[in-house]
C-alpha positions as CSV (number, residue, x, y, z in Angstrom):
1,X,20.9,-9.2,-11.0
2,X,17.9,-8.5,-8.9
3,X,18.3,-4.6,-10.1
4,X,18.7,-5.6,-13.8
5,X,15.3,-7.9,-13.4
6,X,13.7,-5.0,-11.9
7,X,14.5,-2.1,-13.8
8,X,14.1,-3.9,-17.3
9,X,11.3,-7.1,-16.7
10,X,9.3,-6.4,-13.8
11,X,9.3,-2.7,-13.9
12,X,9.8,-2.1,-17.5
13,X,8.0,-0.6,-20.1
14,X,5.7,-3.4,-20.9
15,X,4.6,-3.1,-17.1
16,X,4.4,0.2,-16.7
17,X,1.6,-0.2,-20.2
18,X,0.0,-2.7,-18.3
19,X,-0.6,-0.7,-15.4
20,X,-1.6,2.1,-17.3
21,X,-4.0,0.6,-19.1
22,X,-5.9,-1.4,-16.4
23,X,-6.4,2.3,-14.7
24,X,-7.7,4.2,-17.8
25,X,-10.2,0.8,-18.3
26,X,-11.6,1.3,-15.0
27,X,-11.1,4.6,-14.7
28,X,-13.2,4.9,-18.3
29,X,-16.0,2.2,-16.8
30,X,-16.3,4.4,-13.9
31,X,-16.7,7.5,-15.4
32,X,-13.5,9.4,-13.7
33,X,-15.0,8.7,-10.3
34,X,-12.0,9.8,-8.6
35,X,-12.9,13.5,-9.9
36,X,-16.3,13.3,-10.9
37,X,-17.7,11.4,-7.6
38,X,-15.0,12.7,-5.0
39,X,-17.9,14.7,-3.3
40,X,-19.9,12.0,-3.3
41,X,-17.0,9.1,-2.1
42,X,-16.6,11.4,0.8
43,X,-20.3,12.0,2.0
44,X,-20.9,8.2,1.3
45,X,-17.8,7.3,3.7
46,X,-15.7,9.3,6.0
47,X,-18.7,12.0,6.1
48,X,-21.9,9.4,6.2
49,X,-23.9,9.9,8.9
50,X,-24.7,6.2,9.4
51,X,-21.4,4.7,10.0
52,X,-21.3,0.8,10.5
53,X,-19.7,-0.7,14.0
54,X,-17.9,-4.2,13.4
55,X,-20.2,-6.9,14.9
56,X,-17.1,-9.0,16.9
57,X,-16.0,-11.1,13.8
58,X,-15.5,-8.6,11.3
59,X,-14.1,-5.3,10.6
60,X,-16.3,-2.0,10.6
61,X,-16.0,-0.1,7.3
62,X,-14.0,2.5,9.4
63,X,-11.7,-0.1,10.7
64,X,-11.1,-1.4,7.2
65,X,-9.8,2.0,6.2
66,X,-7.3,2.2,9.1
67,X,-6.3,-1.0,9.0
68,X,-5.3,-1.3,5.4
69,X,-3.8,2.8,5.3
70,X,-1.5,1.0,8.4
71,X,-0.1,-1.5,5.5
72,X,0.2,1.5,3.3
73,X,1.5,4.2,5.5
74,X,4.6,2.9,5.9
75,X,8.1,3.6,4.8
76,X,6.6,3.9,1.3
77,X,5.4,7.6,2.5
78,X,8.6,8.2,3.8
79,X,11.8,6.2,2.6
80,X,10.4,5.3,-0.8
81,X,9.0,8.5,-1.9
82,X,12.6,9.9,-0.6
83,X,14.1,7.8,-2.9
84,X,11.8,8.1,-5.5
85,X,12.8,11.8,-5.9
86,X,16.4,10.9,-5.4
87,X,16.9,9.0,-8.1
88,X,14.1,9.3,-10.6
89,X,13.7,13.2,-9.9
90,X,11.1,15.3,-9.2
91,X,9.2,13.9,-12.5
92,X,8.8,10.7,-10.2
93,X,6.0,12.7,-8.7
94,X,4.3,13.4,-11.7
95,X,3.9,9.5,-12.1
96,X,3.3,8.7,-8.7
97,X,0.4,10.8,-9.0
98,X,-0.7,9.7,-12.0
99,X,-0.4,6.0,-11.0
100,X,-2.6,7.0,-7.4
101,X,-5.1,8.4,-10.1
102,X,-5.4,5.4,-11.7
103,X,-4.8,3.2,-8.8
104,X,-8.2,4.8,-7.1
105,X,-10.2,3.2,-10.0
106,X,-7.9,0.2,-9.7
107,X,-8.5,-0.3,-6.3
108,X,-11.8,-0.1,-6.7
109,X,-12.7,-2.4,-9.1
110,X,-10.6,-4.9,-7.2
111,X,-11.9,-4.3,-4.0
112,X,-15.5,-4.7,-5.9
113,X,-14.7,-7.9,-7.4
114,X,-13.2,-9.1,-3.9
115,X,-16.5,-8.6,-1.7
116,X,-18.6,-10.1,-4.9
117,X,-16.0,-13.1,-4.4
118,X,-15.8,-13.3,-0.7
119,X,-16.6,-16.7,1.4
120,X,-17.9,-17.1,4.8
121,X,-16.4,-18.7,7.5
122,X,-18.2,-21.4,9.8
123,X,-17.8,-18.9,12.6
124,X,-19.3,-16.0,10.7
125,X,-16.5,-14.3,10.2
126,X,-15.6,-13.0,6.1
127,X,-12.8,-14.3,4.0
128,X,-12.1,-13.1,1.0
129,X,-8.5,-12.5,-1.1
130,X,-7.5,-11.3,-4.7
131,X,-7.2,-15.5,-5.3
132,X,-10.6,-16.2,-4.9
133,X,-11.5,-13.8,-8.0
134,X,-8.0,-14.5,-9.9
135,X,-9.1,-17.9,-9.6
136,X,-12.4,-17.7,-10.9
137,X,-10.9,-15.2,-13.9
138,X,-8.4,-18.1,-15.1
139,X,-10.7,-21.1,-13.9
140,X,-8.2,-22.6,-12.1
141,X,-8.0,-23.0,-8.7
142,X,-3.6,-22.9,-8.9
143,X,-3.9,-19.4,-10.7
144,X,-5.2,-18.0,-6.5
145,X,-2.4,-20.1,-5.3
146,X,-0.1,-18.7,-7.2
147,X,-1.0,-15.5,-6.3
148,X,-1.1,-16.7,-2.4
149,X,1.9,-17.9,-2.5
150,X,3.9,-14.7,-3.8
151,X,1.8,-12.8,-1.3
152,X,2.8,-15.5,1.7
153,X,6.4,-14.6,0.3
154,X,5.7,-10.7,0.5
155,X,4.5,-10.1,3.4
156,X,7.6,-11.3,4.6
157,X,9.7,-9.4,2.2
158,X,7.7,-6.4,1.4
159,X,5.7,-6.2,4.4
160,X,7.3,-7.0,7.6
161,X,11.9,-6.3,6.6
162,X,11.7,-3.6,4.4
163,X,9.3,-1.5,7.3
164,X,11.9,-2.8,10.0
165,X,14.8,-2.4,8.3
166,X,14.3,1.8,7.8
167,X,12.9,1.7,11.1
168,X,16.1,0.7,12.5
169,X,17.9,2.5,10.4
170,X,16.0,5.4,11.0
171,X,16.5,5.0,15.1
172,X,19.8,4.3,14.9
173,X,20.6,7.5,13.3
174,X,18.1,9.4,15.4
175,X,19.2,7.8,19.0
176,X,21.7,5.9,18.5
177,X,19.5,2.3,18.9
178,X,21.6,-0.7,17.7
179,X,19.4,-2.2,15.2
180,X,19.2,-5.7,16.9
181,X,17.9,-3.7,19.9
182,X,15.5,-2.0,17.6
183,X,14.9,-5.3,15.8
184,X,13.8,-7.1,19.3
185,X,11.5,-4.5,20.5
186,X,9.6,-4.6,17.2
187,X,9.2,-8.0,17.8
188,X,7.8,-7.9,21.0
189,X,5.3,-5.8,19.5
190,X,4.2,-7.5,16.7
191,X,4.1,-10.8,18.3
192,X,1.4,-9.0,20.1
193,X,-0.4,-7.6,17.5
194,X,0.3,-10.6,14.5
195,X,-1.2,-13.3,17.1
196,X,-4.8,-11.1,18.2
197,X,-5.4,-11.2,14.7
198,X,-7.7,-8.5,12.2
199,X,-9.6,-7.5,15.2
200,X,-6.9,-6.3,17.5
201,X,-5.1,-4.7,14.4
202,X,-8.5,-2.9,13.5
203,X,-9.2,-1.7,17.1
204,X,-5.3,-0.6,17.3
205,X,-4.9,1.3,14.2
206,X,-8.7,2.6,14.6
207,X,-6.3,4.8,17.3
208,X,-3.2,5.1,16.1
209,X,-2.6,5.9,12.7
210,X,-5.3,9.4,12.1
211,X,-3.2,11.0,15.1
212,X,0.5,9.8,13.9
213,X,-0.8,10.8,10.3
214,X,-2.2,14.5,11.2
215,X,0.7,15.2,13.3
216,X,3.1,13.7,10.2
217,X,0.9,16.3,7.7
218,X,1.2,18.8,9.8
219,X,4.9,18.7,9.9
220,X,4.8,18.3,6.1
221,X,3.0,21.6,5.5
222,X,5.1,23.4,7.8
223,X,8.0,22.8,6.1
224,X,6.3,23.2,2.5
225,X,4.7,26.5,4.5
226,X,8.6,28.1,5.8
227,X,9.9,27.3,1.9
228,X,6.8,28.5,0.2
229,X,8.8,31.0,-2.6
230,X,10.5,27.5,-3.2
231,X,7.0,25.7,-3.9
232,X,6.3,27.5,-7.6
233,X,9.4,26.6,-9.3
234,X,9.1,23.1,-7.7
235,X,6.1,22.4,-9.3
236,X,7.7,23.5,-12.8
237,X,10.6,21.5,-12.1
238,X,7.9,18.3,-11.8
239,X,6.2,18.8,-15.0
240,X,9.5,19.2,-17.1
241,X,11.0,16.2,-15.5
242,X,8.3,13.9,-15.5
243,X,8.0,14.7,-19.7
244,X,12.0,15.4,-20.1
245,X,13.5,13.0,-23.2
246,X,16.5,13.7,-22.3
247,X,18.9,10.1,-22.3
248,X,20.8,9.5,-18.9
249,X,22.0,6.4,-19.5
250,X,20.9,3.7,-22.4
251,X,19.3,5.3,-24.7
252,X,15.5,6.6,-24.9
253,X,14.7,3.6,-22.2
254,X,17.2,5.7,-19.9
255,X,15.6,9.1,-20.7
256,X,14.4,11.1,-17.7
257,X,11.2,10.8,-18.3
258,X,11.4,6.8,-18.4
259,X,13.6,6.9,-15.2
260,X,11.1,9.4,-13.5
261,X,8.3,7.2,-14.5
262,X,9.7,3.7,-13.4
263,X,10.7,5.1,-10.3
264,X,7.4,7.0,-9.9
265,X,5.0,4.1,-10.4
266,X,7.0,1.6,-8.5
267,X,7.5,3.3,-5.7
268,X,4.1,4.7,-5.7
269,X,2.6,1.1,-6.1
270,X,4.6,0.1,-3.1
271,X,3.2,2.8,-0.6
272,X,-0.5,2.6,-2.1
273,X,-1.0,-1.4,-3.2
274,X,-3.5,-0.6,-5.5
275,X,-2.9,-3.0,-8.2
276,X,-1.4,-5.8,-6.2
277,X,-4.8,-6.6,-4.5
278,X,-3.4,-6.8,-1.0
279,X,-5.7,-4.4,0.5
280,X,-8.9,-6.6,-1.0
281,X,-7.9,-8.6,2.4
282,X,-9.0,-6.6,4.5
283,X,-11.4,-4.6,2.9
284,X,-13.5,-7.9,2.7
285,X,-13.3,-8.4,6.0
286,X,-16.3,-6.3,7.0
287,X,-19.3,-6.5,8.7
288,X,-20.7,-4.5,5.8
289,X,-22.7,-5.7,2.7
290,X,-22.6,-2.9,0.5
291,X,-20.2,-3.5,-2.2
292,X,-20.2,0.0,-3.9
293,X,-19.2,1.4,-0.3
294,X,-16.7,-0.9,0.0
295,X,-15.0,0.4,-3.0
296,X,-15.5,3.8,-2.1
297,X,-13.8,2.6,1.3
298,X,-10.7,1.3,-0.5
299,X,-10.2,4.4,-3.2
300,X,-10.1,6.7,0.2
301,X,-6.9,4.2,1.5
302,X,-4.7,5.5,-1.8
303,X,-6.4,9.1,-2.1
304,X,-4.7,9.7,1.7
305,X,-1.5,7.3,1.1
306,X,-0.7,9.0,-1.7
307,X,-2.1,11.6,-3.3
308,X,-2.2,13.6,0.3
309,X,0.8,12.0,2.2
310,X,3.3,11.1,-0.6
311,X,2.3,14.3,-2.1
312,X,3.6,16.3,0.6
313,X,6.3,14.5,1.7
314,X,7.9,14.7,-2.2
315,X,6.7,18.4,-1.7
316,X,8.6,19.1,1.9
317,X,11.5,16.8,-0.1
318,X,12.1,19.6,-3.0
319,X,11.3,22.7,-1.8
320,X,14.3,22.4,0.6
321,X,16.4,20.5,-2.0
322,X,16.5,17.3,0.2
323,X,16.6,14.9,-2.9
324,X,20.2,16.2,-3.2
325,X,21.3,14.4,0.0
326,X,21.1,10.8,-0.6
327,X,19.3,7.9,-1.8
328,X,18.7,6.0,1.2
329,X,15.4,7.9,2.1
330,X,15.7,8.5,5.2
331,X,18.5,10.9,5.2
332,X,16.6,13.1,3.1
333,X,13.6,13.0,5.5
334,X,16.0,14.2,8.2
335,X,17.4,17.2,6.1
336,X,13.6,18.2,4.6
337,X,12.4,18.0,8.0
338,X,15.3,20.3,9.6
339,X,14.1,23.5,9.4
340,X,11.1,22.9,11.5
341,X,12.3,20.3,14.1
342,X,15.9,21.0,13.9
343,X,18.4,18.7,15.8
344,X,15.1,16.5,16.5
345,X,14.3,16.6,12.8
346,X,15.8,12.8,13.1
347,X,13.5,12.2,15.8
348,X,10.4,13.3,13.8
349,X,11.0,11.3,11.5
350,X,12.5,7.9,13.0
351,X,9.2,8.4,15.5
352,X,7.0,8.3,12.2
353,X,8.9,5.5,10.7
354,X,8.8,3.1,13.7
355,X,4.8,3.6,14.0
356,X,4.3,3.5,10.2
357,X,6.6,0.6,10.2
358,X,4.7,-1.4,13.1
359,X,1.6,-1.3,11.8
360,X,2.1,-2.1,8.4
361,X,4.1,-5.3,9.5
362,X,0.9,-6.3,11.3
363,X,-1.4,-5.3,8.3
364,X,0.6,-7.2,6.0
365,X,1.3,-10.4,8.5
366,X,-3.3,-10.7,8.2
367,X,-2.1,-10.7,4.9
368,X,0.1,-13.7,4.9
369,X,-2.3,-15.3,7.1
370,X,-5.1,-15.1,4.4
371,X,-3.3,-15.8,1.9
372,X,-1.8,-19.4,3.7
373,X,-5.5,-20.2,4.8
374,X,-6.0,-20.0,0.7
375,X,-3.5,-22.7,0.0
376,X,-3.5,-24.8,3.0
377,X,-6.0,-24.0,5.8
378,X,-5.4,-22.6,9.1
379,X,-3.3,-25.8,10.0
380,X,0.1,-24.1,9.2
381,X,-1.1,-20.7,10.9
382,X,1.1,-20.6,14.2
383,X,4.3,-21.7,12.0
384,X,3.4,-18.8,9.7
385,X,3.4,-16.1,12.6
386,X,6.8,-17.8,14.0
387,X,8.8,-17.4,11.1
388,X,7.5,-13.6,10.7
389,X,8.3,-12.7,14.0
390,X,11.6,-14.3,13.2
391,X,11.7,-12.1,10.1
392,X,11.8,-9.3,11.7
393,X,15.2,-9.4,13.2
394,X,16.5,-10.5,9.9
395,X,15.0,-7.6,8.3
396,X,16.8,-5.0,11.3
397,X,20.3,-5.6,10.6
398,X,20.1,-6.8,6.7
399,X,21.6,-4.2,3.9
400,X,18.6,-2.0,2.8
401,X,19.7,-2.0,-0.8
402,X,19.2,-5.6,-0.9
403,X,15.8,-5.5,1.1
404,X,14.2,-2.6,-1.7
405,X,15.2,-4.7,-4.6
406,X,13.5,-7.7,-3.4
407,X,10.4,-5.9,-2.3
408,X,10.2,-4.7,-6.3
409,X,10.6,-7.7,-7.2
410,X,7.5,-9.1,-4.9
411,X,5.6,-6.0,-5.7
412,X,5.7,-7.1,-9.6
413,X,5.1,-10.6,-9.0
414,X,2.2,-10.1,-6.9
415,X,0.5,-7.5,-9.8
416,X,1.2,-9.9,-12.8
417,X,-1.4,-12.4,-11.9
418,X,-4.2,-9.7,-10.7
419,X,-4.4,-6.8,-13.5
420,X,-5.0,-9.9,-16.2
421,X,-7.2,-10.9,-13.4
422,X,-9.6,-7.6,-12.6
423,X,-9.2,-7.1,-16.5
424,X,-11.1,-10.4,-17.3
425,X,-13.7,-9.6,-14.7
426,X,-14.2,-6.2,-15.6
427,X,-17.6,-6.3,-17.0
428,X,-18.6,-7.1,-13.3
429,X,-17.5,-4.2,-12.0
430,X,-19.6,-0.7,-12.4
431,X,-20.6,2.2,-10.5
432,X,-24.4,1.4,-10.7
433,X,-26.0,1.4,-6.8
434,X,-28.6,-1.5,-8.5
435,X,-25.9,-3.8,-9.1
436,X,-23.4,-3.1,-6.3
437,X,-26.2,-3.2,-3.3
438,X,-25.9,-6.7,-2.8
439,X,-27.3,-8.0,0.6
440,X,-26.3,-11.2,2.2
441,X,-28.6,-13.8,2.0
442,X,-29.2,-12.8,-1.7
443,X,-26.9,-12.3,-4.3
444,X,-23.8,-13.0,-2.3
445,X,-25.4,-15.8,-0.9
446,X,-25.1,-17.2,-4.2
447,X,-21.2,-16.8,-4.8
448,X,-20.9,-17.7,-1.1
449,X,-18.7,-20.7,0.0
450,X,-18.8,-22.0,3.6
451,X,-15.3,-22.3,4.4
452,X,-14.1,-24.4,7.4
453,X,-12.6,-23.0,10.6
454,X,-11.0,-26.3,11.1
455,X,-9.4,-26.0,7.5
């Protein structure tokens, strides 16, 4: 059932239009910023010589980037992609990085709308949410709760047992790790890192995930590097797939191309979030004032997630004909990655998954958190954390068929309230320096809403 709903409602053609169509708007209303300002989204971020610290209650712009790429670079990078390629074939690719493309502007224009819509808390401290904006595009406070409460639901789903369940998976097939002894250590962990809140995951991740990520690249390029007489005809194989009419299964809506796509977009969607307005979360929970930057901030998170990472691991993937293995992912990981590691090409990759895997269940609990604080105040907080802790051994030992579909379905539920959302607002969003350089105490001031702690 939760296959059918998935393949022919949430992820169907009509979405898949939606999408589309959102990305070329602001794609179009940014002039193809993700080509025709890259230079400039680079020196203006990663490259800028006046980088801004975090001032003890919110996030540097630095730690934003980290922190939301540690919700995205999780299993998506890994598992999904592997799937992806398994079952929609290397055209998935295609539309993976077609949906990135668009998702950059996406993300943007989200992110953009969520710092314009941000509040302030008594204690200084930002909060701001895809509700607050999807609630001021419907005029109706229950449209944001809505959308809170499918994200309160996600970051349970999506979030926290779909990362543990391939990490266990994963370490039980590298070491031999019983998943309930996999299951208990994460949660050790992420007690830790769910109760010291955005700060701790922002200092932690500020770490963590450029080393696990550069030594995770590297190992894609040397396998990509050793099968390079492969990489040519790969890349033909892509573009005939991804526009192939050929009918697999009911009719044109079963053609290659249609399965390449479905599976291309949704998994891609799941790694990078752009779309779903997750990552607006923690973008907006900076120090900095400078919406533009902020933006620029958040179309970096899916240039890296998936236009660099899931690029090369689809890459390392079909050039050693690893989408033949399996479907579950991981597998196919292990097989891609075996002519480099060898026997520990398990261990390479059940190491990447269980770091991947950690942090995005701690990105995605802040998530939950926000999202509960929208609906109900901080009152329900500690309850909130309990049950995702608790969620994590659930998510080690449950079927991983089961835990995918239910993460598409969250996915899709989460992005059907925001793209009408960001598509109503859309005349607020641009890529003009006058209207995006808004300083606190002026034009945010204006939007600004003081928002108890003691909510």
């Amino acid at each position: 059932m939760l296959q059918w709903l998935n393949d022919n409602i949430i992820w169907g053609a009509p979405m898949l239009v939606i999408y589309l169509l959102t990305g070329v708007i602001f794609s179009v209303k940014l002039k193809f910023a993700q080509v025709t300002r890259l230079k400039s989204i680079f020196s203006n971020t990663l490259f800028s010589k006046n980088k801004e610290s975090g001032d003890g209650k919110n996030l540097s712009p630095v730690q934003t980037l980290t922190s939301a790429l540690a919700t995205t670079l999780g299993t998506g990078n890994i598992v999904a992609v592997g799937a992806a390629v398994a079952i929609g074939g290397a055209g998935a690719v295609f539309w993976m990085l077609i949906s990135a493309f668009l998702g950059m502007a996406t993300c943007y224009g989200e992110n953009v709308l969520g710092m314009k819509y941000r509040q302030q808390r008594d204690d200084g401290s930002w909060f701001g949410g895809a509700f607050h904006y999807i609630s001021a595009a419907f005029g109706s406070p229950a449209a944001g709760k809505l959308y809170a409460f499918f994200c309160v639901i996600a970051s349970v789903g999506i979030g926290n047992m779909t990362q543990i369940n391939a990490m266990s998976e994963a370490l039980n097939g590298a070491f031999g790790i019983q998943p309930w002894i996999s299951g208990a250590a994460a949660t050790i962990l992420l007690i830790w890192l769910i109760f010291g809140g955005v700060r701790l995951l922002g200092k932690v991740t500020e770490k963590v995930i450029p080393v696990i990520s550069i030594l995770y690249v590297l190992g894609c390029l040397s396998v990509i590097i050793i099968n390079i007489n492969v990489l040519p005809h790969t890349f033909v194989r892509i573009f005939y797939e991804a526009f192939d009419l050929r009918a697999v299964s009911g009719g044109i809506f079963g053609s290659v191309m249609m399965k390449g796509m479905s599976w291309g977009f949704r998994r891609g969607i799941f790694s990078n979030e752009a779309g779903l307005g997750s990552s607006v979360m923690l973008n907006t929970a900076t120090c900095s004032d400078n919406v533009q930057r902020q933006g620029m901030w958040a179309m970096l998170q899916v240039f890296f997630d998936t236009i660099v990472m899931c690029t090369l691991t689809a890459l390392a993937l079909l050039v050693t004909g690893a989408d033949k293995v399996g479907t579950d992912g991981v597998s196919n990981a292990v097989y891609a990655f075996g002519g480099v590691f060898g026997s520990f090409s398990a261990g390479f990759v059940a190491i990447a998954i269980t770091v991947f895997a950690v942090t995005t269940a701690a990105g995605w609990s802040v998530y939950g958190t926000s999202s509960l604080e929208y609906i109900a105040g901080k009152r329900f907080r500690i309850l909130y954390l309990i049950i995702f802790a608790a969620a994590t051994m659930i998510g080690a030992t449950m079927k991983i068929e089961l835990v995918w579909q239910f993460s598409d379905l969250l996915n899709g539920l989460m992005a059907m309230p925001n793209l009408p959302a960001i598509l109503i607002l859309s005349r607020e969003v641009s890529w003009s320096d006058a209207e995006m350089m808004m300083k606190r105490g002026k034009k945010i001031k204006k939007r600004k809403e003081t928002v108890s702690t003691q909510a």
